[in-house]
N, C-alpha and C positions, 0 to 999 in steps of 0.2 A: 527143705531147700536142696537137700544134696541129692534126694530119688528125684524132683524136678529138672533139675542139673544134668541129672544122666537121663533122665525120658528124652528130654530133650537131646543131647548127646547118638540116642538111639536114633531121633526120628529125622537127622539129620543125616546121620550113617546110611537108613536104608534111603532115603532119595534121590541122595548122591549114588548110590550102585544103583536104582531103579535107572538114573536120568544117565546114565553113563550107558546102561544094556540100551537104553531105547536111540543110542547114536549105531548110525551105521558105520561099517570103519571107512575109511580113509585112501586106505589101498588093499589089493587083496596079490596073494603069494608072492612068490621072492621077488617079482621085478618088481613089486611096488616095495618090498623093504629097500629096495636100491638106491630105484628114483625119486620112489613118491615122497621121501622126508624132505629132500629140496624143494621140488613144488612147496609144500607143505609149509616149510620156513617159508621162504622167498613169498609166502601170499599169491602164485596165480590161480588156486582155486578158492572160490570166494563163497563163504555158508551165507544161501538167503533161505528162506521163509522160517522153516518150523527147525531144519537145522541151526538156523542162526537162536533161536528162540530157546533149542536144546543145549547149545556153547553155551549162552548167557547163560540161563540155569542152573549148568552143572558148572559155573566160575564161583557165582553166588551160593551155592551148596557147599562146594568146596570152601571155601571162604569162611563158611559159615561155622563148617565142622572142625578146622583147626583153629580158630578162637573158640569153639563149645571147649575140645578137649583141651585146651589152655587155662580157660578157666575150673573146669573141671580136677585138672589135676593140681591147681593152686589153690581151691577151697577145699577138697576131699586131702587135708596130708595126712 
């Protein structure tokens, strides 16, 4: 149960970093660390197709790998 626990654990670590490299960024050099994180909040730029498809994904990942290491570190004391 507990190597299960952590394969598990592993195979959601590397898809979350796969699915994280495979986004492009956001903004690029200092004017976009300025401005671009308002845009950013405020939603006027909007992810559709495969972007949108790679946000859900890597929420879901995300997600997935902080309740793995949750449970992980409560069954393994």
């Amino acid at each position: 149960m507990d190597i299960f626990l952590k394969v598990l654990l592993l195979i959601f670590s590397v898809g979350l970093i796969a699915v994280v490299l495979l986004q492009k960024g956001k903004s690029a050099g200092l004017s976009g660390a300025i401005s671009g994180g308002a845009e950013h909040l405020f939603g006027k730029s909007k992810a559709r197709g495969m972007e949108l498809v790679l946000q859900r994904v890597t929420v879901g990942l995300a997600a997935g790998f902080f309740i793995m290491s949750i449970i992980v570190a409560v069954v393994i004391k």
